[in-house]
C-alpha positions as CSV (number, residue, x, y, z in Angstrom):
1,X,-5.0,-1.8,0.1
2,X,-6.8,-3.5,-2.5
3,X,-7.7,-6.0,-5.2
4,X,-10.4,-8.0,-6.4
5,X,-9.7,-10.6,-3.7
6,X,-11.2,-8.1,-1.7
7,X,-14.8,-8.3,-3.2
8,X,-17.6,-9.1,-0.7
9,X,-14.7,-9.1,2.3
10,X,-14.6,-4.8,2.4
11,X,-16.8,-4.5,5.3
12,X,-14.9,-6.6,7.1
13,X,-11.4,-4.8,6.4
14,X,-13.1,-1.6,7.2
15,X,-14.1,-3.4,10.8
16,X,-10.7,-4.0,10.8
17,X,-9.0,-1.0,10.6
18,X,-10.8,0.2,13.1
19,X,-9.5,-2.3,15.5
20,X,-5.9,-1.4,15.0
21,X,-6.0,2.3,14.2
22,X,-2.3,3.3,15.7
23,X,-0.8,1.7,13.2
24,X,-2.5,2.9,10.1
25,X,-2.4,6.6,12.4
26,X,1.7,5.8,12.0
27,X,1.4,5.4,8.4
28,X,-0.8,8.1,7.6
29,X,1.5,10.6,9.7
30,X,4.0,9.2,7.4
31,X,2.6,10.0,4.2
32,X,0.9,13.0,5.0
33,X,4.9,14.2,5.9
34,X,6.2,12.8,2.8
35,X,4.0,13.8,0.1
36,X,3.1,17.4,1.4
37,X,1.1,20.2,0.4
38,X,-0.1,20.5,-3.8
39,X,-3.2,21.3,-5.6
40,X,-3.3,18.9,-8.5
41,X,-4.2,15.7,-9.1
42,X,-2.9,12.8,-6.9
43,X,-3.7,9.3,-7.7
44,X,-4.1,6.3,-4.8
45,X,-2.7,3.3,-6.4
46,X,-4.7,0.3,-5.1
47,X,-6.8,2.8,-3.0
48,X,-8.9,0.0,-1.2
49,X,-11.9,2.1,0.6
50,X,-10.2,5.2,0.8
51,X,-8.7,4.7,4.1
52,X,-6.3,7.5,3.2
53,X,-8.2,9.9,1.2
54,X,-8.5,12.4,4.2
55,X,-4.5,13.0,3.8
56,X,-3.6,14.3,0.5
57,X,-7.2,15.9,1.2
58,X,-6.4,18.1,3.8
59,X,-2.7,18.7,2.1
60,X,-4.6,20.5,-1.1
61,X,-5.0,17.5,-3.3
62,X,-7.5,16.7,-5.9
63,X,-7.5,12.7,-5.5
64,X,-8.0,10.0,-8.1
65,X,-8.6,6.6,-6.6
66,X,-8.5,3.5,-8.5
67,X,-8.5,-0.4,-7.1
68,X,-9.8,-3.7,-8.7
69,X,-11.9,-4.8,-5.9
70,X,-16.0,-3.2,-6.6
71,X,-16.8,-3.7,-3.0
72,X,-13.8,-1.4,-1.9
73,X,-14.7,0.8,-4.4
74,X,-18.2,0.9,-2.9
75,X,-16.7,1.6,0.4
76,X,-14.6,4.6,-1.0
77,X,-17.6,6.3,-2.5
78,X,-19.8,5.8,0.7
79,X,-16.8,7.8,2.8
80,X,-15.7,10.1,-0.1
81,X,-18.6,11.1,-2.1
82,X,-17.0,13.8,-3.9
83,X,-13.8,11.7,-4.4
84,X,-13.3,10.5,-8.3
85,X,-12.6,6.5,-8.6
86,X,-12.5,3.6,-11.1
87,X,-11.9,0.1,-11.0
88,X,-8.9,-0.4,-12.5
89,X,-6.0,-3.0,-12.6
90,X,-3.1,-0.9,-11.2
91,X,-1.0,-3.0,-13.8
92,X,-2.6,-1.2,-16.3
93,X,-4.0,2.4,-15.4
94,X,-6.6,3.9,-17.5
95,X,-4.6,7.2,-17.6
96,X,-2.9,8.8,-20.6
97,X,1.1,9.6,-19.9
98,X,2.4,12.4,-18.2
99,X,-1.3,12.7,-16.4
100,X,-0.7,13.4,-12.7
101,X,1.0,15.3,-10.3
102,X,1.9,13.4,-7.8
103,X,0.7,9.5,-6.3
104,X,1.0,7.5,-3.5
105,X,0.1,3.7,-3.0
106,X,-0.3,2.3,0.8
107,X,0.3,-1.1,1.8
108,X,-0.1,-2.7,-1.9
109,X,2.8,-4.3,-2.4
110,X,1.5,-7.7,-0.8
111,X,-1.9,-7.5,-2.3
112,X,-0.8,-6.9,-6.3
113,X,0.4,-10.1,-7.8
114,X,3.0,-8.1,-10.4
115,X,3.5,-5.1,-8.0
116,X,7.1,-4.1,-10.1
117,X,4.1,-3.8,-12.9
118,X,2.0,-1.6,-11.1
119,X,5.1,1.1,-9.9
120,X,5.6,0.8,-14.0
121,X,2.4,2.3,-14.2
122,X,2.5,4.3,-11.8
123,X,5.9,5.8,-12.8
124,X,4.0,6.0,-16.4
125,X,0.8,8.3,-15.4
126,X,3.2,10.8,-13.4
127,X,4.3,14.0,-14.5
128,X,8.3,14.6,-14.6
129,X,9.3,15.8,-11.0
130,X,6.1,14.2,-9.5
131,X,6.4,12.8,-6.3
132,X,5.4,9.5,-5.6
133,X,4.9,8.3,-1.8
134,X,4.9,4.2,-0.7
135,X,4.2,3.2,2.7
136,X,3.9,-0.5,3.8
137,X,4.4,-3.4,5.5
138,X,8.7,-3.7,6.2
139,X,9.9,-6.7,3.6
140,X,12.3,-7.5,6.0
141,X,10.1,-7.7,9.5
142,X,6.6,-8.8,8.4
143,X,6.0,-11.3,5.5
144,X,5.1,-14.8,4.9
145,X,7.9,-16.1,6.9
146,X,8.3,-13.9,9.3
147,X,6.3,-14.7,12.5
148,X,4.9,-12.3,14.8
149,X,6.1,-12.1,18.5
150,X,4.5,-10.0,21.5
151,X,8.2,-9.1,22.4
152,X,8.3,-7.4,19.0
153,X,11.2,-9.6,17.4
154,X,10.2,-11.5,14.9
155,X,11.3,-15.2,14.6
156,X,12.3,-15.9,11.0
157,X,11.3,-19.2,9.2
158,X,12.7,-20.7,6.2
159,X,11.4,-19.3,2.5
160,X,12.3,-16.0,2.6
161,X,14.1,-15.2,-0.8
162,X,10.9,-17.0,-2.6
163,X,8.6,-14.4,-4.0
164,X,5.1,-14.9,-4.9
165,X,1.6,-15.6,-3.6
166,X,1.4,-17.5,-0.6
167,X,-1.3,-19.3,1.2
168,X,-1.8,-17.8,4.9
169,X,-2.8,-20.8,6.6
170,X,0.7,-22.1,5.6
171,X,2.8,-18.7,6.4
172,X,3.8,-18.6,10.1
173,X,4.0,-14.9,9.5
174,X,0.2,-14.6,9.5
175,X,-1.5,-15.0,12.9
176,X,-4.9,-16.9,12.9
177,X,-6.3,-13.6,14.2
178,X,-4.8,-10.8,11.6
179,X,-6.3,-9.7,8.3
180,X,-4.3,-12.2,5.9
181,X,-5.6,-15.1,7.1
182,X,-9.4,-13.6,6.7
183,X,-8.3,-12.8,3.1
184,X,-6.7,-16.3,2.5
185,X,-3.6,-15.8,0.6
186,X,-1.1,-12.2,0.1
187,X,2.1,-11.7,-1.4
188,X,5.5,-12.3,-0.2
189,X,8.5,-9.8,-1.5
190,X,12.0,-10.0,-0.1
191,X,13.3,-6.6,-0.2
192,X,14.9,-7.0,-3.4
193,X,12.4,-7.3,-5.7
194,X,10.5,-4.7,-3.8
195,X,13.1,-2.4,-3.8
196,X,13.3,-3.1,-8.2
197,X,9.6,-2.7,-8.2
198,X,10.7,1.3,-7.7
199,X,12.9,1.3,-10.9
200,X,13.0,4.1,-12.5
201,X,11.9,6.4,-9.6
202,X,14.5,8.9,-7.9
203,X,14.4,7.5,-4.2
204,X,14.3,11.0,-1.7
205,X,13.8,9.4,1.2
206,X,13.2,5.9,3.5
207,X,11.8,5.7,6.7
208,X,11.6,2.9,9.0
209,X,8.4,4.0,11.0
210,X,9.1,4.1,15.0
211,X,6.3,2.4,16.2
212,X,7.7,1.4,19.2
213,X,8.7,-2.0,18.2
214,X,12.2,-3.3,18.2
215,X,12.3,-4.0,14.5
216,X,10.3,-1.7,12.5
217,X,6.8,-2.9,10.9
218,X,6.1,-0.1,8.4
219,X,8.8,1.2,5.5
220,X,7.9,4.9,3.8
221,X,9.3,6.1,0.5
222,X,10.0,9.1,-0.5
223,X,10.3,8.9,-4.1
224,X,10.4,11.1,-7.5
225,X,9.8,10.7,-11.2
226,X,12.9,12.3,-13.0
């Protein structure tokens, strides 16, 4: 939920969050279910303004944020004074090996440019049998070419299979009034690549959310380093 495109534009996520808060509610029911109750450290990959600080929180967890956008981070300490975070590329973590015990990353994988580098990381930093929890946007149901439809099914467009940074004026999978086209460009994966960004990890679980939607908008991922 971060990244240095971000900078001078985290107020303005913040505002809207808070106009869309069942679906962010959906994710963080999600991850509070997948990652579960611990009491060491957990690191938020991409943490953004620590929209999700409150769930590994109230699970027992000591969290680490880190993002590369200062004005998110500003946002993060505001809300979460006592939280630890550092701007960071999450392509290269400033964490020794074997350093945490357990991580999440939420809705990142269409904000980090080399995401397969950041689950790298990620998978790096981790403690053997750490868990590791990603929830998102759905490759398949919401992405560049995938536009959005009140009846909930999406009509696809042509340039799926092309990964990569996209411009959102040009993607008919981001409205004029939803957050990618405030932030000017994202990035498009096909569920290939974002499914190889995970290599590595032991995959526990996959949900497609039930958010009352025909196709599903939100995947969650259970996952484990071996």
């Amino acid at each position: 939920m971060g990244g240095a495109a971000y900078d001078g534009l985290a107020d303005a996520y913040v505002a809207f969050l808070a106009e869309h808060p069942a679906y962010y509610e959906l994710a963080a029911d999600a991850l509070r279910r997948l990652l579960g109750r611990g009491a060491g450290r957990c690191l938020d990959v991409g943490c953004g303004g620590g929209q999700f600080f409150d769930v590994p929180l109230d699970l027992g967890w000591t969290v680490v944020g880190v993002d590369e956008s200062e004005d998110q981070l500003r946002v993060a300490r505001e809300g979460h004074p006592g939280v630890e975070v550092a701007r960071a590329d999450a392509g290269a973590l400033p964490f020794a090996d074997d350093s945490f015990d357990a991580a999440y990353a939420t809705f990142t994988h269409t904000d980090f440019d080399d995401f397969a580098g950041a689950m790298g990381e990620t998978l790096r930093v981790l403690k053997p049998g750490a868990a590791f929890v990603y929830v998102g946007n759905h490759p398949c149901f919401v992405g560049a070419t995938q536009e959005h439809r009140e009846n909930g099914v999406p009509r696809l467009h042509p340039g799926y299979r092309r990964s990569g940074r996209r411009d959102a004026a040009a993607s008919p999978g981001a409205p004029p009034e939803g957050w990618r086209a405030q932030l000017g460009s994202f990035v498009h994966l096909p569920l290939g690549p974002f499914l190889e960004a995970f290599a590595g990890f032991t995959l526990e679980r996959a949900e497609e959310l039930d958010d009352g939607w025909e196709y599903p908008k939100t995947l969650a991922l259970a996952l484990r380093k071996p």
